[in-house]
C-alpha positions, 0 to 999 in steps of 0.5 A: 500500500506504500506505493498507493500512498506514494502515488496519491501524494503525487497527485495531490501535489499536482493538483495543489500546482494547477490550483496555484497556477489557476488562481494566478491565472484569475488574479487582476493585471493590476494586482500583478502588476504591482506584485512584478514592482514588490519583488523588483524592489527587492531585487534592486539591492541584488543588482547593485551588488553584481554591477559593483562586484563586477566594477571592483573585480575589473579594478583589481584586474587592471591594477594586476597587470604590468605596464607593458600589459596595460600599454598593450590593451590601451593600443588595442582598444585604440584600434577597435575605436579607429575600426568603429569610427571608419565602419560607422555609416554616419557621423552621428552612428558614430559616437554612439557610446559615451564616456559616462560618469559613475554618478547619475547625478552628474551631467553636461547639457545637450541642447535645451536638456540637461544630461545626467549618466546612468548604468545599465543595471541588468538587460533580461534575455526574454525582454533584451530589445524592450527593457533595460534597468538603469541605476538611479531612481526617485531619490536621484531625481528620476522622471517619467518619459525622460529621453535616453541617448548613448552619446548622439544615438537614441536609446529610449525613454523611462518608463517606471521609477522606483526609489532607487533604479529606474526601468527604461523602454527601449526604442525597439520595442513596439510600445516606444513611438516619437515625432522624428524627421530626415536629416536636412528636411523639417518635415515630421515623420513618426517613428516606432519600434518593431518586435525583434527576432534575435539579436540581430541588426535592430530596426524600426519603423518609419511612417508617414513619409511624404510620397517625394522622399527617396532612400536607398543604399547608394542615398540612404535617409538619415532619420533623427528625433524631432524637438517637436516631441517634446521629449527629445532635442532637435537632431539625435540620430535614430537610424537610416533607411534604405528604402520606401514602399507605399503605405496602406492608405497610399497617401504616404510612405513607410520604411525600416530603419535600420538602427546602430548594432551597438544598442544591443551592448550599452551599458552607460546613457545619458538621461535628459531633463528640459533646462529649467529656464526652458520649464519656466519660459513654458510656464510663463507662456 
């Protein structure tokens, strides 16, 4: 009879996984919503800990090797820059990383915005194109739908504060959408990101094109952000595009835009904030 009981426990335990799992299935969004934020919050410790441990270990790295060994790394990463620089398609693709403070608090201004530098936390490989988590939070001065960019390469926008790290939208996700436009020509164009297959080469969406613009790979578009979003300073690059087809209204244009590999290893942005003469002027207007 031992096996029956055996058999029996085992069925009951699968039976209490299936209840477990309905019962979530039947709980409200919100709640789960807030329940992902709860656990979030007490991984953030975690995730400091990795990136400080992860700092200190190429410190001690560095500080272990001879001169001669440093001065050789120092060439290498030399040439790997040169190399970058030639093969970027762009001038603005090619300064697409930047020199980032270690304090998110400290920054320069671009634009009418000021810039203040933050970490890449933690990238998840089920969410790699849509969602990235910055150090930083609301104690450091930390908004909703604040713009990032890596150097003069659009990144995304905040999407979810927290006290102490943010969570940002990436620009290839299919809920980011700005007001962007061709180099050289003002006229508003609408760019959103796609859902990303792999880690490929990413890529957007470019819609509402005039019908007398061309692109192809001999004369690329240079699409850049808009100031007339708001969110974004006039001329940061977003990608180019290699071809138009018509769109399903037939009245304008639309083409893939073809984004910086290099979005897929950031790990420093640069998180802008309207200059506060410019909030005052709009609130005096």
């Amino acid at each position: 009879m031992a096996w029956w009981h055996r058999y029996r426990s085992e069925w009951h335990l699968v039976g209490f996984f299936l209840l477990l799992l309905s019962a979530w299935c039947l709980l409200p969004v919100v709640f789960k919503s807030r329940l992902q934020k709860v656990l979030q919050e007490f991984q953030a410790p975690v995730w400091y800990a990795a990136d400080g441990l992860h700092g200190a270990a190429s410190h001690m790295v560095l500080r272990s090797e001879s001169k001669d060994a440093l001065i050789r790394r120092i060439e290498e990463l030399s040439r790997a820059l040169a190399a970058e620089r030639l093969s970027k398609i762009s001038e603005e693709a090619s300064h697409a990383f930047v020199q980032a403070a270690p304090s998110p608090n400290v920054g320069h201004t671009i634009g009418h915005f000021s810039a203040h530098y933050s970490r890449v936390l933690r990238r998840d490989m089920k969410a790699w194109w849509q969602e990235v988590v910055l150090s930083g939070g609301a104690g450091d001065g930390m908004e909703e739908n604040r713009a990032i960019v890596c150097g003069k390469q659009l990144v995304g926008r905040t999407l979810n504060i927290f006290p102490h790290h943010s969570v940002a939208l990436l620009a290839t996700d299919s809920r980011f959408r700005i007001v962007a436009h061709a180099k050289d020509d003002a006229r508003p164009l609408v760019y959103e990101g796609l859902s990303q297959t792999g880690l490929g080469v990413p890529v957007g969406l470019i819609s509402h094109v005039p019908l007398d613009m061309v692109a192809s790979k001999e004369r690329p578009l240079i699409i850049v952000t808009s100031s007339l979003s708001g969110t974004y300073p006039d001329g940061i690059f977003v990608g180019i595009v290699t071809g138009l087809r018509p769109s399903t209204n037939g009245v304008f244009q639309e083409g893939v835009v073809l984004l910086p590999s290099s979005l897929s290893a950031v790990r420093e942005v640069a998180v802008l904030f309207p200059c506060q003469e410019d909030l005052e002027q709009g609130s005096q207007n």
